[in-house]
gemmi code that builds the backbone of each chain (N, CA, C; Angstrom):
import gemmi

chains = {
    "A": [
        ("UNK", (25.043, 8.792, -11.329), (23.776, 9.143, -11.979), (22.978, 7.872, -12.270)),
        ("UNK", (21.735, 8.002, -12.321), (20.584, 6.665, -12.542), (19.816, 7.131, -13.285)),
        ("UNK", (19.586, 6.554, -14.230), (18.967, 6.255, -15.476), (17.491, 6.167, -15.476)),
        ("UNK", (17.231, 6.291, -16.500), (15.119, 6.078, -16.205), (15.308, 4.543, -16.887)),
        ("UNK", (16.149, 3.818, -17.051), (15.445, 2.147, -17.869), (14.711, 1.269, -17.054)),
        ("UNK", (14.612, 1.395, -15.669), (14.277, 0.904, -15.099), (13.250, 1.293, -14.317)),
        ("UNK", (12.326, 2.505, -14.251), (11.423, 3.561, -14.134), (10.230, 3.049, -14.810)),
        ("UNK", (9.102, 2.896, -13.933), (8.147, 2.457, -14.541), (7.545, 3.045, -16.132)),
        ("UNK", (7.647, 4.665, -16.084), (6.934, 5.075, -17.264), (8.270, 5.726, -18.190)),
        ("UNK", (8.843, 5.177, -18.071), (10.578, 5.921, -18.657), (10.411, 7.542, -18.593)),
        ("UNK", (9.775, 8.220, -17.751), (9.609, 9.415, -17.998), (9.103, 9.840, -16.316)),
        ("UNK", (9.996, 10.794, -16.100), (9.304, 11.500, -14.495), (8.061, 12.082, -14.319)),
        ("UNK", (7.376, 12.892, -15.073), (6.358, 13.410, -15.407), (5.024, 11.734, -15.248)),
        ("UNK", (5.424, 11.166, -16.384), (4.366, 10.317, -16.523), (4.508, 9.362, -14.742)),
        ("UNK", (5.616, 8.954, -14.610), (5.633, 8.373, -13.124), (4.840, 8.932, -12.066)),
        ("UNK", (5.135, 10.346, -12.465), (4.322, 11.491, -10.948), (3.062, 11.201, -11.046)),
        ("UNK", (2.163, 11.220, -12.527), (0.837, 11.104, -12.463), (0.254, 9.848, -12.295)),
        ("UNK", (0.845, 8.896, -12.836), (0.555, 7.749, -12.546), (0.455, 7.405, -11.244)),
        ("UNK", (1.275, 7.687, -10.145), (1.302, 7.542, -8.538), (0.002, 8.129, -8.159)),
        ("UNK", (0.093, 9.426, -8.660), (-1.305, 10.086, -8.130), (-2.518, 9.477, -8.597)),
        ("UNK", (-3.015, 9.158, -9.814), (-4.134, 8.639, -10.193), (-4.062, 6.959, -9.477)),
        ("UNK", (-2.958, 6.184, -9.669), (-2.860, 4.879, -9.027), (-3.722, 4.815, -7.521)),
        ("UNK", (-3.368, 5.907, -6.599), (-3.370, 6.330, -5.419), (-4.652, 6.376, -4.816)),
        ("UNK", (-5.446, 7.477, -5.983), (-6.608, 7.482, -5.491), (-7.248, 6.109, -5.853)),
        ("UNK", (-7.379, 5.552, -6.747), (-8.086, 4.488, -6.800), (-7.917, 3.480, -6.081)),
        ("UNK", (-6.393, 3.306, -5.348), (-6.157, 2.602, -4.124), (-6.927, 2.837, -3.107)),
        ("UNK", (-6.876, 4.594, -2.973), (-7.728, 5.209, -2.009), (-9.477, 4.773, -1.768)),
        ("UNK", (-10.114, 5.162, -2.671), (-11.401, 4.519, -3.105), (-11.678, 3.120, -2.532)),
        ("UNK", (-10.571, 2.071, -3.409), (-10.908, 0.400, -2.892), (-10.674, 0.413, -1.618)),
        ("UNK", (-9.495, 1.071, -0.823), (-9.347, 0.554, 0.847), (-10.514, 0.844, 1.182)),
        ("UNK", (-11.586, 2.712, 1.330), (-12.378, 2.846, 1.704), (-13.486, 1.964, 1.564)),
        ("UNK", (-13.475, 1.042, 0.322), (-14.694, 0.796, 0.016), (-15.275, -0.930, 0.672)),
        ("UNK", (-13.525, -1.400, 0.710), (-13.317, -2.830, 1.404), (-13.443, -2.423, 2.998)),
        ("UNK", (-13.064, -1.514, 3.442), (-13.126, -1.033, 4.852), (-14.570, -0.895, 5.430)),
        ("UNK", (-15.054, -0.015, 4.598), (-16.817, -0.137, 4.854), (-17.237, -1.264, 4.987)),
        ("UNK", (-16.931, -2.518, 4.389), (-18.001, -3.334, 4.002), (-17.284, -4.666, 5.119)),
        ("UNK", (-16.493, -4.421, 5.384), (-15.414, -4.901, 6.671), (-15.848, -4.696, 7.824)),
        ("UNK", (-15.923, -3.270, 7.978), (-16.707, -2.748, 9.254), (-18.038, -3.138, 9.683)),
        ("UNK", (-18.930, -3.099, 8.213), (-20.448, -3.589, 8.607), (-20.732, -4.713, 9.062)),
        ("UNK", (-19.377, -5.902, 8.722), (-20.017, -7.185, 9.370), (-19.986, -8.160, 8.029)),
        ("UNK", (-19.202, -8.918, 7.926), (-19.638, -10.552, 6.165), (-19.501, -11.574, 7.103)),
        ("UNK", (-20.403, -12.626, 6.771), (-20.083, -13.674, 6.620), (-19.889, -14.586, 5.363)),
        ("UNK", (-19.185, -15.917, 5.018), (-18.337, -16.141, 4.157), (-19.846, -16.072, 2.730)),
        ("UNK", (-21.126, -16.194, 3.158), (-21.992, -16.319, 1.818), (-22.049, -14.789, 1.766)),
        ("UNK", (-22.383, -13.875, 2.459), (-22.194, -12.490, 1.707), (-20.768, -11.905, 1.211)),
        ("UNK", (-19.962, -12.182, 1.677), (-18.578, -11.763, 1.238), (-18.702, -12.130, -0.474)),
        ("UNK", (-18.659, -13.681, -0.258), (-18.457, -14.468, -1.687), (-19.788, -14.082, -2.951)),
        ("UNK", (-20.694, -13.876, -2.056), (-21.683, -13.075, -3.342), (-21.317, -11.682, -3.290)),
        ("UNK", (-20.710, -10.435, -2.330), (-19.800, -9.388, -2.644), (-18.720, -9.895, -4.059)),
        ("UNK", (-17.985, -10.743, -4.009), (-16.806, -10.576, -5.062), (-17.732, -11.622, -6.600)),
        ("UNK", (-18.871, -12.453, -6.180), (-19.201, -12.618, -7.743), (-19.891, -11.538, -8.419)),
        ("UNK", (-19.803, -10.516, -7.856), (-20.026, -9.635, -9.106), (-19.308, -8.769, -9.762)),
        ("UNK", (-19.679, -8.501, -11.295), (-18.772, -7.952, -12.372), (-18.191, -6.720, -11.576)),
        ("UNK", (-18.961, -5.911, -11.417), (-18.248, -4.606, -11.084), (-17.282, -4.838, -9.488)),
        ("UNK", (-17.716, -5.598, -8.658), (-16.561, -5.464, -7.796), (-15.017, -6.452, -8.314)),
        ("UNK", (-15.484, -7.384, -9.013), (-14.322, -8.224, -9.597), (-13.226, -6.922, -10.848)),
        ("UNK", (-14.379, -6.202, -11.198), (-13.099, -5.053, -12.192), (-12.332, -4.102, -11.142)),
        ("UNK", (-13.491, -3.822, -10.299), (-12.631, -2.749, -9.293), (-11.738, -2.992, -8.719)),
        ("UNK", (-11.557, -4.510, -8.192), (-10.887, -5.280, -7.434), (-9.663, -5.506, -8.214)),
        ("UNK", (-9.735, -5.580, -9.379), (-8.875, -5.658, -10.692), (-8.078, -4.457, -11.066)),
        ("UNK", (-9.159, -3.431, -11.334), (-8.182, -1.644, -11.317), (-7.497, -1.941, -9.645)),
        ("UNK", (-8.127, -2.166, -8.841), (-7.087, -1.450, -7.617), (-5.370, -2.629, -7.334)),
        ("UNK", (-5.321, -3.661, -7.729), (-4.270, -4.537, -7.926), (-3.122, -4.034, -8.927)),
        ("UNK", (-3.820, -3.556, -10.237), (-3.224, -3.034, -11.413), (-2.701, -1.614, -10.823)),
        ("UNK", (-3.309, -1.175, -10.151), (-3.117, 0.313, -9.481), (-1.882, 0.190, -8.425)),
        ("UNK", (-2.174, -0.902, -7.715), (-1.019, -1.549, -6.788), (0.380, -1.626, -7.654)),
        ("UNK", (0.099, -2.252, -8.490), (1.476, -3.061, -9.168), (2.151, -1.394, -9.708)),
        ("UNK", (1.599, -0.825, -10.279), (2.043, 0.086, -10.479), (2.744, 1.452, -9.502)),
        ("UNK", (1.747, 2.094, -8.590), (1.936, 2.698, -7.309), (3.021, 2.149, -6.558)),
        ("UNK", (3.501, 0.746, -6.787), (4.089, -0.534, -6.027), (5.923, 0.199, -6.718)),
        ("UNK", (5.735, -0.154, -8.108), (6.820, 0.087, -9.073), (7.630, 1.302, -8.600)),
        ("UNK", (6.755, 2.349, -9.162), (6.794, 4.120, -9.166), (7.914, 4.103, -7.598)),
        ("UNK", (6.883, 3.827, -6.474), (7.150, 3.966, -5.287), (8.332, 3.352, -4.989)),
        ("UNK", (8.597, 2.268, -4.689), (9.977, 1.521, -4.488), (10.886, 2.195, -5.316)),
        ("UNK", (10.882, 1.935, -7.064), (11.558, 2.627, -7.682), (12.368, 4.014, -7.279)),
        ("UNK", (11.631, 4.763, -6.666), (11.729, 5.863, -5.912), (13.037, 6.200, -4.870)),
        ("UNK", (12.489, 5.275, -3.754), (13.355, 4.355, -2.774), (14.734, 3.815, -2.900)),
        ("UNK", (14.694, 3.050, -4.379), (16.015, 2.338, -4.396), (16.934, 3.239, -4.986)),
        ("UNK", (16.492, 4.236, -5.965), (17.130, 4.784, -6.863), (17.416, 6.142, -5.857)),
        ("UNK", (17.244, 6.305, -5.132), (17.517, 7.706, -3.406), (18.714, 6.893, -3.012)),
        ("UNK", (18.730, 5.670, -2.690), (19.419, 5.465, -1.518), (20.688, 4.077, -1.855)),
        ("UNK", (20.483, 3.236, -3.210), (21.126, 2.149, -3.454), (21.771, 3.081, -4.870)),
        ("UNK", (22.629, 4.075, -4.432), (22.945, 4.667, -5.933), (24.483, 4.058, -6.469)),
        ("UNK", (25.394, 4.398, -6.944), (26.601, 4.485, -7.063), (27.326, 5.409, -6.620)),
        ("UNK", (26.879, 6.703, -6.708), (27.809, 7.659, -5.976), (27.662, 7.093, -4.744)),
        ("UNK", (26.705, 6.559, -4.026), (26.328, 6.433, -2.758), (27.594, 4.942, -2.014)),
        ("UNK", (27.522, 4.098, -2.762), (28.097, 2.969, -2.916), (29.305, 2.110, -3.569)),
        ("UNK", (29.033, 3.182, -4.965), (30.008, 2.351, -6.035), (29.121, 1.386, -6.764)),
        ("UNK", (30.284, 0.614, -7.588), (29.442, -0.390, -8.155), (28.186, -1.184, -7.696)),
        ("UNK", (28.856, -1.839, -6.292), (27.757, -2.185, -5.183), (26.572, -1.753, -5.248)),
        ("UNK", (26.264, -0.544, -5.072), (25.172, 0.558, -5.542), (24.249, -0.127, -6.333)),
        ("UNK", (24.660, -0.096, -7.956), (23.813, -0.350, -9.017), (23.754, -2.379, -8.920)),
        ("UNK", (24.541, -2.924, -8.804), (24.058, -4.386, -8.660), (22.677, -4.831, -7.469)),
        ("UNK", (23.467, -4.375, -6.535), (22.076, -4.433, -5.163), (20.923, -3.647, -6.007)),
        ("UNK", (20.831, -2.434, -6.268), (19.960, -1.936, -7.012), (18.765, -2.838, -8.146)),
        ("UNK", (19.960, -3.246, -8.851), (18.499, -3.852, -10.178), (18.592, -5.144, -9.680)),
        ("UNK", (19.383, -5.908, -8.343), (18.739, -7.061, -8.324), (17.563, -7.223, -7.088)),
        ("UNK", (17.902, -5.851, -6.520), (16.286, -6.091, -5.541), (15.433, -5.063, -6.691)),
        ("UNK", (15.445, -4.200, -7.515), (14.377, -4.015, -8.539), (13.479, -5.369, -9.232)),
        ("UNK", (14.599, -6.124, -9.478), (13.765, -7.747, -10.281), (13.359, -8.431, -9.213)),
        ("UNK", (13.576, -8.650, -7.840), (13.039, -9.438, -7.163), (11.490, -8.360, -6.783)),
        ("UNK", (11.613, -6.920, -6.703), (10.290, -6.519, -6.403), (9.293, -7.031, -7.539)),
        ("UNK", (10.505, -6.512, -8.602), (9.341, -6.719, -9.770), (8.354, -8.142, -9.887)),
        ("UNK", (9.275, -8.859, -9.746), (8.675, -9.856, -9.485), (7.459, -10.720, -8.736)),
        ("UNK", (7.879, -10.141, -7.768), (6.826, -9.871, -6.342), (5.671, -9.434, -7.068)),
        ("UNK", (5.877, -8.462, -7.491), (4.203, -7.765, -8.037), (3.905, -8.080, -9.012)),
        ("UNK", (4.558, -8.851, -9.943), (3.724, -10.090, -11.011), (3.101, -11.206, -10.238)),
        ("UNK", (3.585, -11.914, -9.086), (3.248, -12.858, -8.284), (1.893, -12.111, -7.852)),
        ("UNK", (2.222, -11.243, -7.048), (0.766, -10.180, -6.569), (-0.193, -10.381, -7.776)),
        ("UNK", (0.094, -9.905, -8.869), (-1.314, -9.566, -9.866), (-1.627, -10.835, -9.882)),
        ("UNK", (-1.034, -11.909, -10.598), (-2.146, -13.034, -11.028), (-2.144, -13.841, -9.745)),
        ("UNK", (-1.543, -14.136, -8.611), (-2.943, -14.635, -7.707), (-3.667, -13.694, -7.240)),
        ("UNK", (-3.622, -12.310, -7.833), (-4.592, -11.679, -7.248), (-6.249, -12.307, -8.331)),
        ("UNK", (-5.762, -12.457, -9.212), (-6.568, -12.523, -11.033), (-6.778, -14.139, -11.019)),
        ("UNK", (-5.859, -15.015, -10.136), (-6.689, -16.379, -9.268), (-7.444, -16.563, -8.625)),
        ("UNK", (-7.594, -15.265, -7.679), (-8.148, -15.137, -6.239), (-9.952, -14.681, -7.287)),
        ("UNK", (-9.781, -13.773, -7.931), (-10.891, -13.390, -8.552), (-11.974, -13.691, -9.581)),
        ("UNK", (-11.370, -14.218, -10.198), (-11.875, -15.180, -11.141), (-11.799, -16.957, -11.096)),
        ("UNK", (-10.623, -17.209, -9.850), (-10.804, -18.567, -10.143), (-11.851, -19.894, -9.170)),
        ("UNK", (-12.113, -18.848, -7.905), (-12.988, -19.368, -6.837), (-14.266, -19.737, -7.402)),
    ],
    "B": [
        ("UNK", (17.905, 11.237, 15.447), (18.648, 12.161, 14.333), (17.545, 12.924, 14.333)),
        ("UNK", (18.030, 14.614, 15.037), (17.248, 16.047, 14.994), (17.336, 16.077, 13.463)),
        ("UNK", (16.077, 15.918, 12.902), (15.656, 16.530, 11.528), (14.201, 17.206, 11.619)),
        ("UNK", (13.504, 17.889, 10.695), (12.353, 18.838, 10.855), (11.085, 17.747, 10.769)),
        ("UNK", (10.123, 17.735, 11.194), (8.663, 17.221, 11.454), (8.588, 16.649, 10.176)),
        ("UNK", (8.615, 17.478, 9.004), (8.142, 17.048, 7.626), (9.355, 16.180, 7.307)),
        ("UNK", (10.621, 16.040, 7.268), (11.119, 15.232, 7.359), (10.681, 13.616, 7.490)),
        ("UNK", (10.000, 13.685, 9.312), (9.567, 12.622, 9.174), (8.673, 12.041, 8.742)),
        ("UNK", (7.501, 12.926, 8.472), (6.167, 12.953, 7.574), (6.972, 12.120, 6.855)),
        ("UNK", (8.338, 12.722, 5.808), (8.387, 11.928, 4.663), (8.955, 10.732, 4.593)),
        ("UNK", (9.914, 10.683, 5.448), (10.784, 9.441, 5.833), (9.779, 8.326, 5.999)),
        ("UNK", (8.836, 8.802, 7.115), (7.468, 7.738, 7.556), (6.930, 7.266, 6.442)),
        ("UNK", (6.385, 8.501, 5.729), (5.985, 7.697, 3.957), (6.475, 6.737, 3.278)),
        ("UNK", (7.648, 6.900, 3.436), (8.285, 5.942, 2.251), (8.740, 4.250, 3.247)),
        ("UNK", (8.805, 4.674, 4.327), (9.219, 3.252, 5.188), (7.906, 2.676, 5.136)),
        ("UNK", (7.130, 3.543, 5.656), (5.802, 2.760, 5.595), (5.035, 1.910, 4.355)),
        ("UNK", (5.582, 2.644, 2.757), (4.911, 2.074, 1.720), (5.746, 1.207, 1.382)),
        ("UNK", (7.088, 0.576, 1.984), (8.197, -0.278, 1.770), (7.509, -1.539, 2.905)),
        ("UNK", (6.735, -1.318, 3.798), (6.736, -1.726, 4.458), (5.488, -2.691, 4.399)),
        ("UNK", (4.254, -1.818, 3.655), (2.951, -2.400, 2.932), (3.029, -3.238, 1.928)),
        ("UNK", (4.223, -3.027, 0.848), (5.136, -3.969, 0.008), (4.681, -5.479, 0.201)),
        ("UNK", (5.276, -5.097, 1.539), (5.530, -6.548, 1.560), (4.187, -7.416, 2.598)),
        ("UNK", (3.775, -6.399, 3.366), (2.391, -6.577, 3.946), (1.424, -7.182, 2.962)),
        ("UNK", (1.379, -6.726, 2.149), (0.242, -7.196, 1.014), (0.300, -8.557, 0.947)),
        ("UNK", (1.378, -9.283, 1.002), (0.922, -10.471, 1.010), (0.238, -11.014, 1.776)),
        ("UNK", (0.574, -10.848, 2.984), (-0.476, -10.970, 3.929), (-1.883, -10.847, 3.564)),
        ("UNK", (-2.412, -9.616, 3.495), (-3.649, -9.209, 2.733), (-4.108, -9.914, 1.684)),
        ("UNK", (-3.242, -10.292, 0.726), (-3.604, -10.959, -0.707), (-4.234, -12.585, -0.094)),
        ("UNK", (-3.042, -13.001, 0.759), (-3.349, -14.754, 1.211), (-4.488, -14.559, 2.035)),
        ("UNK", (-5.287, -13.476, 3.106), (-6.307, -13.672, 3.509), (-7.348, -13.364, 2.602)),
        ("UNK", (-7.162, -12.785, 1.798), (-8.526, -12.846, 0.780), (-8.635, -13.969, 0.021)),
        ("UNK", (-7.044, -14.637, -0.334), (-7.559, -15.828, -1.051), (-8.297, -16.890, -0.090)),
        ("UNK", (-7.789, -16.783, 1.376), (-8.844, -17.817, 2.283), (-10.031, -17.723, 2.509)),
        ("UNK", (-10.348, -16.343, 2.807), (-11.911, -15.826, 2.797), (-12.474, -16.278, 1.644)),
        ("UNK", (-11.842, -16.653, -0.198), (-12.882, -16.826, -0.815), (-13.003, -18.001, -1.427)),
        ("UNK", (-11.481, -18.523, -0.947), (-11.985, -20.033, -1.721), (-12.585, -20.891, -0.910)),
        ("UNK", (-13.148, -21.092, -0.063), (-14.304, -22.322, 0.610), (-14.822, -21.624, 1.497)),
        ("UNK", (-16.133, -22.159, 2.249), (-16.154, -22.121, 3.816), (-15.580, -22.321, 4.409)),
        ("UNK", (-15.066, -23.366, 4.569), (-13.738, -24.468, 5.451), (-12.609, -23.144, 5.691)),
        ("UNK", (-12.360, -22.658, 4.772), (-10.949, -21.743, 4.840), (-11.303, -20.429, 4.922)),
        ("UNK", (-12.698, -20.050, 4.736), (-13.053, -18.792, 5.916), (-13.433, -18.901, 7.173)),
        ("UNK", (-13.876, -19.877, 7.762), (-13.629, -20.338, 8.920), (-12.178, -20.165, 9.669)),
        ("UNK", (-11.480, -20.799, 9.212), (-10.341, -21.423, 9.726), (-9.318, -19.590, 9.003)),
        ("UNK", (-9.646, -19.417, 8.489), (-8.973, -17.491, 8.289), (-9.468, -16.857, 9.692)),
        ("UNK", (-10.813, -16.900, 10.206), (-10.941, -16.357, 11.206), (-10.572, -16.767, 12.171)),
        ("UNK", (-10.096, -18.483, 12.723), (-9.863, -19.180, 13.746), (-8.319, -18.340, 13.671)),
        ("UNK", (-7.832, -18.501, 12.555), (-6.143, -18.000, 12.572), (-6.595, -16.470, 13.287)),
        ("UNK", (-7.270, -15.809, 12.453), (-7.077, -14.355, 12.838), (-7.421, -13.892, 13.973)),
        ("UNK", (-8.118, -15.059, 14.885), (-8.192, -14.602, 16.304), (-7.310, -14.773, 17.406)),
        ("UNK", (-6.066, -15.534, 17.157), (-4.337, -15.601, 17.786), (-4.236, -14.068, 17.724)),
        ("UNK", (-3.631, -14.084, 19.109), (-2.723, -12.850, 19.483), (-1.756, -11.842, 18.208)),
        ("UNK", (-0.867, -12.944, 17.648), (-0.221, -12.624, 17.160), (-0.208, -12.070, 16.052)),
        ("UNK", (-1.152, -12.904, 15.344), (-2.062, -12.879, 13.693), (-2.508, -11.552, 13.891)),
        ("UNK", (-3.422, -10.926, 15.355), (-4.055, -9.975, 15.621), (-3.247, -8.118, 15.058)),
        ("UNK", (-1.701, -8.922, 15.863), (-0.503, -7.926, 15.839), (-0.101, -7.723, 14.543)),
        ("UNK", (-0.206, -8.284, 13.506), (0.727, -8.444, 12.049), (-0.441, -7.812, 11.438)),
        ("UNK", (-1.464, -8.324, 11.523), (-3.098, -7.373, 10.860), (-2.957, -5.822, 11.317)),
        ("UNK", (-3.098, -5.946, 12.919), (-2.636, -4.215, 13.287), (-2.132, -3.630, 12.332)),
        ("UNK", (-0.761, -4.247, 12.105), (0.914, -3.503, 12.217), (0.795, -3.177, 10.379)),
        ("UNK", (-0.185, -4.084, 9.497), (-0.018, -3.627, 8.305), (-1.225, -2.612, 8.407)),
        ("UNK", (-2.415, -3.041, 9.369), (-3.039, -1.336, 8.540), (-2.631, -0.088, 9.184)),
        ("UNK", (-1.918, -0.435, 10.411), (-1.526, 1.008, 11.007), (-0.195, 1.642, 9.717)),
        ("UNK", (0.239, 0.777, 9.297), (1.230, 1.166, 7.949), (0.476, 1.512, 6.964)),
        ("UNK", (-0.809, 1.315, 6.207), (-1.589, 1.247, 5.548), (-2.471, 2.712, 5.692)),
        ("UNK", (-2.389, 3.000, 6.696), (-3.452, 3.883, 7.374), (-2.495, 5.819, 7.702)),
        ("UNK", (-1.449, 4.914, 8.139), (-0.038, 6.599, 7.530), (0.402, 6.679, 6.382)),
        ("UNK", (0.123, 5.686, 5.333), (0.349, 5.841, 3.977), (-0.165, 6.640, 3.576)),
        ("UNK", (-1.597, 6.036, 3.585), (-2.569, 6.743, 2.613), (-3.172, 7.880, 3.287)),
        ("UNK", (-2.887, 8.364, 4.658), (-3.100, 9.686, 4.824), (-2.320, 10.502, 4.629)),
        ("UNK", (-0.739, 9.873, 4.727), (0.145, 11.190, 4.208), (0.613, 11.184, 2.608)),
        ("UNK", (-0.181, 9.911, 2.019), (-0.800, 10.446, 0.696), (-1.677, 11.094, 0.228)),
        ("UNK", (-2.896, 11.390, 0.966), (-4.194, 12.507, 0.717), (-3.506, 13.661, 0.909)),
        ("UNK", (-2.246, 14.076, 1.880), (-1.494, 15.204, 1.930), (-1.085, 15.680, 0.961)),
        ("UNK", (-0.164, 14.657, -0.052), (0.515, 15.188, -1.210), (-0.232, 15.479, -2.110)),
        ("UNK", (-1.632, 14.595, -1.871), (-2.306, 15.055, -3.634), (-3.566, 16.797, -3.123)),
        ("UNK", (-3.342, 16.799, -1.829), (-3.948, 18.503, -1.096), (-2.940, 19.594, -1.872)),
        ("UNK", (-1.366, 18.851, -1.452), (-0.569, 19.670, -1.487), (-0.456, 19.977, -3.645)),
        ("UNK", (-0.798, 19.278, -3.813), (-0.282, 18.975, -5.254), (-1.491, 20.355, -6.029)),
        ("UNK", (-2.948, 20.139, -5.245), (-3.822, 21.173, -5.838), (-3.323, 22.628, -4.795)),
        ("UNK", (-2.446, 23.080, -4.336), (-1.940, 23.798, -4.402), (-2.030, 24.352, -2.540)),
        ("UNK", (-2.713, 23.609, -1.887), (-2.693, 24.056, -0.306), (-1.676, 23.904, 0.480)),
        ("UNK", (-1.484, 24.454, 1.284), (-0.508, 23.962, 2.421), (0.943, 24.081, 1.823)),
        ("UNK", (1.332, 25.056, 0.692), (2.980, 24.360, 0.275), (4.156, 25.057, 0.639)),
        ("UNK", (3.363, 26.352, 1.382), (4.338, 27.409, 2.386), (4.987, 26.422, 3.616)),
        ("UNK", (6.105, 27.001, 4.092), (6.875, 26.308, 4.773), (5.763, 25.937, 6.309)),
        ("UNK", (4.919, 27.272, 7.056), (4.145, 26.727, 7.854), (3.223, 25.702, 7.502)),
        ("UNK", (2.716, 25.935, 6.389), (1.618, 24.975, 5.447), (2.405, 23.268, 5.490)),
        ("UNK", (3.484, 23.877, 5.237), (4.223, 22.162, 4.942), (4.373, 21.131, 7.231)),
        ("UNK", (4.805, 22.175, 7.704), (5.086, 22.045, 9.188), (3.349, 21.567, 9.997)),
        ("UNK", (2.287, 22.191, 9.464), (1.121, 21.754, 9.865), (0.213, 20.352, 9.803)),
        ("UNK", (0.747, 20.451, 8.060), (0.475, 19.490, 7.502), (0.380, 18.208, 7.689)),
        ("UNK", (2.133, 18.048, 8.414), (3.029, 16.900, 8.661), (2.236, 16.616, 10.102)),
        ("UNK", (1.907, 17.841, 11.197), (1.655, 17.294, 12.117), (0.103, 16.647, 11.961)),
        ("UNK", (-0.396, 17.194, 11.235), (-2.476, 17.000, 11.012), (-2.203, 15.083, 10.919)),
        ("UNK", (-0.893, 14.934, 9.560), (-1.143, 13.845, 9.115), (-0.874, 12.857, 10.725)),
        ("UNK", (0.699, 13.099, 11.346), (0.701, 12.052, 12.074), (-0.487, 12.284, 13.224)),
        ("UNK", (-0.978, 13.660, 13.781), (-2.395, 12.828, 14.434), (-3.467, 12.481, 13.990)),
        ("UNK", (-3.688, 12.651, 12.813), (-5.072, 11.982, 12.174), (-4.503, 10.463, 12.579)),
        ("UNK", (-3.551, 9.768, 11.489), (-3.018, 8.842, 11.233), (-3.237, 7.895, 12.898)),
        ("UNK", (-2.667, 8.762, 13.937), (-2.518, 7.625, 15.300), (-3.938, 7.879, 15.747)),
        ("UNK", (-4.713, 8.433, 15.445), (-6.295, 8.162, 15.860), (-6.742, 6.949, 15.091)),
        ("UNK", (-6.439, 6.899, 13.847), (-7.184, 6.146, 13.125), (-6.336, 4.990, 13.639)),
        ("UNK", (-5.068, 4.787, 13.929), (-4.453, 3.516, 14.519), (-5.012, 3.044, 15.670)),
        ("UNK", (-4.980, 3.789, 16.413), (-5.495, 3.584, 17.615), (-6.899, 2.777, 17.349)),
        ("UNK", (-8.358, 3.400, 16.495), (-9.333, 2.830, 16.396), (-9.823, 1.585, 15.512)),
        ("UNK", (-8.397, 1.602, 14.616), (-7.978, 0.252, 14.111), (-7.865, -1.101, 15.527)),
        ("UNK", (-6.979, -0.609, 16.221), (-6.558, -1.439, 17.442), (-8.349, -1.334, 17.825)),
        ("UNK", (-8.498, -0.880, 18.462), (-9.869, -1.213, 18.889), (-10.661, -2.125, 18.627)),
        ("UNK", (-10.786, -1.671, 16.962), (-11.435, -2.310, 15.723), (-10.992, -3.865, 16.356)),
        ("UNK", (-9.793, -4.231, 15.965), (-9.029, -5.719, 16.193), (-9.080, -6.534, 17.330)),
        ("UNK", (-9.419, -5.665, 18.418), (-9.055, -6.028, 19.527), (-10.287, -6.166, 20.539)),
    ],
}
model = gemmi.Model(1)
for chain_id, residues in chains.items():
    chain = gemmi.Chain(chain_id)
    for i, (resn, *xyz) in enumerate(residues, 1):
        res = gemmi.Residue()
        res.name, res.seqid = resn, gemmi.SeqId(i, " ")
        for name, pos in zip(("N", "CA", "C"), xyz):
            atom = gemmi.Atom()
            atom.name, atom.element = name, gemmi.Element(name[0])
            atom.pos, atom.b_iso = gemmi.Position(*pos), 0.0
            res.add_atom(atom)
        chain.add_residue(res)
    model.add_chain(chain)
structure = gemmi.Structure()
structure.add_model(model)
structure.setup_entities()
C-alpha cells in the first residue's frame, strides 16, 4: 500500500482537480506561445512580447501550473508501477528517491523559469 | 502486447507526459537563449537549424502534442461525453489521429 505523504495535495480529490485546472492553463499558454511562434518573432518582438506584465504572469501561472501538473502526474506514475507489493522494499526506496530527484527538477524548472522572466 | 486501443491511448499518456518531464528542459534553455541577448537568439537559431536539434524539437512537441490532446479527452470525458465503452474505443482512436496530423504538420512546421 502507498500512502498520500508524498502526493502533491495529500488528498485524491484535490490532486484530480488540480491536474485538470493545471492542464487547461497549460493548454491556453501552449496555444497561445504556438500562435505567436507560428506568426513569425524576431529577437526585438519576442523580447518586447515577454516585457510585459501580463505575459510575464501568464508565463508565471503556466510554470506554476507545470510544477504542479508535473508533481500530480509523475506522482501518479511512480506510485502505479515502483510499489512494494510490486518490488518489495526496492519498490518504496527507488520510489521516493526518484520522487526527490523529480521534485527537484521542478524547483530547478520554476526559478530559472522566474530568471528567465524577470531577470533578462 | 495485444491490449485494447484505450489502453494505449493511456499508456501513450503517461509515457508521453514522463517524457515532456524531461523535454522541458530543453524548452526552458531555449527560451532562456531567445531572451537573454541578441547574440544568443541568433546563435539559438544557428543551433536550431542542425539536423539533429531539428529531431529533439520534433520529438518533444510530437510528445507535447499527444499529451495535451489526449488530455482535452479526459477533461470531454470528465463533463460527461464519450464514457460508454464505444465512447471510450472512439475516443482513443479521434485522439491518436488528430494527434499524428498535428505531428505530422509540426514536422512540416520544422522542416
Amino acid at each position: 500500500m502507498v500512502t498520500a505523504v508524498t502526493s502533491f495535495g495529500r488528498s485524491g480529490v484535490s490532486d484530480w482537480l488540480v491536474q485538470r485546472v493545471s492542464g487547461v492553463i497549460l493548454l491556453a499558454y501552449f496555444l497561445f506561445i504556438g500562435y505567436v511562434v507560428l506568426t513569425g518573432v524576431d529577437y526585438l518582438s519576442w523580447k518586447a512580447l515577454f516585457a510585459q506584465t501580463w505575459v510575464r504572469i501568464f508565463s508565471l501561472m503556466a510554470l506554476l501550473s507545470l510544477a504542479a501538473h508535473a508533481w500530480i502526474g509523475l506522482w501518479s506514475v511512480l506510485t502505479d508501477y515502483l510499489t512494494e507489493r510490486l518490488m518489495g522494499k526496492t519498490g518504496t526506496v527507488l520510489r521516493i528517491t526518484l520522487q526527490l530527484l523529480i521534485d527537484i527538477t521542478i524547483f530547478v524548472y520554476v526559478v530559472w523559469g522566474v530568471q528567465i522572466l524577470w531577470g533578462y | 502486447m495485444r491490449l485494447p486501443i484505450t489502453a494505449w491511448a493511456s499508456i501513450t499518456h503517461r509515457a508521453s507526459g514522463v517524457f515532456i518531464f524531461v523535454g522541458m528542459a530543453v524548452l526552458i534553455w531555449a527560451l532562456d537563449a531567445s531572451l537573454r541577448s541578441p547574440e544568443s537568439f541568433y546563435s539559438l537559431q544557428q543551433c536550431l537549424s542542425a539536423p539533429l536539434a531539428k529531431i529533439v524539437i520534433w520529438a518533444v512537441l510530437a510528445g507535447l502534442i499527444y499529451h495535451t490532446v489526449a488530455g482535452v479527452r479526459h477533461l470531454i470525458m470528465d463533463i460527461g461525453i464519450g464514457e460508454s465503452l464505444e465512447g471510450g474505443v472512439l475516443g482513443a482512436r479521434l485522439v491518436f489521429a488528430l494527434s499524428a496530423v498535428l505531428m505530422v504538420l509540426a514536422g512540416v512546421w520544422i522542416w
